[in-house]
Structures are given as structure tokens and as C-alpha cells.
C-alpha positions as CSV (number, residue, x, y, z in Angstrom):
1,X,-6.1,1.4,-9.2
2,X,-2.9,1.0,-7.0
3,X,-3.1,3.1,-3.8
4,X,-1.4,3.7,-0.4
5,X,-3.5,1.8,1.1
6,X,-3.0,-1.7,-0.7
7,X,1.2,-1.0,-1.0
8,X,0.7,-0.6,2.8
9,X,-1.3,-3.8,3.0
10,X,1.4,-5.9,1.2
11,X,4.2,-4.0,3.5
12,X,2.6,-5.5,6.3
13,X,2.3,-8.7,5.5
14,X,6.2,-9.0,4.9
15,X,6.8,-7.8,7.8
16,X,5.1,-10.7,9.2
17,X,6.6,-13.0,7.0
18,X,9.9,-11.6,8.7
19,X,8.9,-11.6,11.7
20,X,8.0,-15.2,11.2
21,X,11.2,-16.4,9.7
22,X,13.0,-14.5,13.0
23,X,11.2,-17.0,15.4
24,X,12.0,-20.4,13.2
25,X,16.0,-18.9,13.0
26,X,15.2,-18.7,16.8
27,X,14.1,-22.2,17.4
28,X,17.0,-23.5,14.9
29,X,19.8,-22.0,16.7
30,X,18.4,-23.5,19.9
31,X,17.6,-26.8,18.3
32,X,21.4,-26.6,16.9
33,X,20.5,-26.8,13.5
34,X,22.0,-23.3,12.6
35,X,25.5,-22.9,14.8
36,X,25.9,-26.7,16.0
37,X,27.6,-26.4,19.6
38,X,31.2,-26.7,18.5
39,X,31.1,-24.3,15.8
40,X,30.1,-21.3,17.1
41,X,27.9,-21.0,20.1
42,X,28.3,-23.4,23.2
43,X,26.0,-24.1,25.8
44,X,23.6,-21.5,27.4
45,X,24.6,-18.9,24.5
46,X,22.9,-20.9,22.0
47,X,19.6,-21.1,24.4
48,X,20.2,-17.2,25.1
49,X,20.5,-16.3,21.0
50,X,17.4,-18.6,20.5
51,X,15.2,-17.1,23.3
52,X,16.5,-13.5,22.1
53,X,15.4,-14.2,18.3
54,X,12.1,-15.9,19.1
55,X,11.2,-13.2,21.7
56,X,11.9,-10.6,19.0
57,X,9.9,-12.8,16.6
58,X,7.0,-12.9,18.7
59,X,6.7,-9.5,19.5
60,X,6.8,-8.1,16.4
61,X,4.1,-10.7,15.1
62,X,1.7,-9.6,17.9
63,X,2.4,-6.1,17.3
64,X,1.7,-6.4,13.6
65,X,-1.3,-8.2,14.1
66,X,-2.3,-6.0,16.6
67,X,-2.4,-3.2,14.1
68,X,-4.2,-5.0,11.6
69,X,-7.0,-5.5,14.0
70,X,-7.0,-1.8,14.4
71,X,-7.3,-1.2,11.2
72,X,-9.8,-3.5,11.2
73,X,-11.7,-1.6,13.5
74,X,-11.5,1.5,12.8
75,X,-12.6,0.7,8.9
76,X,-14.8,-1.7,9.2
77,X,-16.8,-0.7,5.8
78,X,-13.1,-0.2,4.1
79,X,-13.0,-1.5,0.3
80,X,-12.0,-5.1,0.5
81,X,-8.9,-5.9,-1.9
């Protein structure tokens, strides 16, 4: 019962956990949980490695989503699993 389809499905959806856990590691290096200032990053490289991670974070999530809709759309009587 196990096709490409479903394997894809759950593929997907990890990659948005990922992408998820990319934009909380973003806005914990920039709230200093992750480096605190004096350990690794100081100042504006902390706000730049945050605004980098969530950015990254962000995009990926819409473009994920994005092709879920797609799917969506272009299946719309597709087998629900």
C-alpha cells in the first residue's frame, strides 16, 4: 500500500519541520539564548546570523507550502491519505 506519493508526502513535511526549527535557531541566536554575546558572537553579528537563519527559515517554509498548494491544485480528486 506504500507508494511514492505518500514517502513524498512525509519528505515534505520534514522538510518543514526543518525549515521551522532554522527560524527558532534564528530568533535564539538573536535573542542570545544560543551564542550569549561574550562567547561567540558580539553585537550586530549575532542580529546578522539571526536575520540570515530566519530568512532562510522563511523562505524555505513558503516555498514548501507553496508546493503543497500546487499539488493541491493540480490533484484535487487525488486519494486522501
Amino acid at each position: 500500500m506504500s507508494d511514492l506519493g505518500s514517502g513524498q508526502k512525509v519528505l515534505e513535511w520534514i522538510t518543514l519541520a526543518l525549515a521551522l526549527i532554522f527560524v527558532v535557531m534564528g530568533i535564539s541566536v538573536v535573542s542570545g539564548i544560543f551564542f550569549p554575546e561574550r562567547m561567540f558572537l558580539e553585537g550586530a553579528m549575532r542580529y546578522v546570523l539571526g536575520s540570515i537563519l530566519i530568512g532562510y527559515g522563511i523562505i524555505r517554509i513558503t516555498m514548501i507550502i507553496r508546493r503543497l498548494k500546487k499539488e493541491k491544485r493540480q490533484k484535487p480528486f487525488a486519494e486522501k491519505t
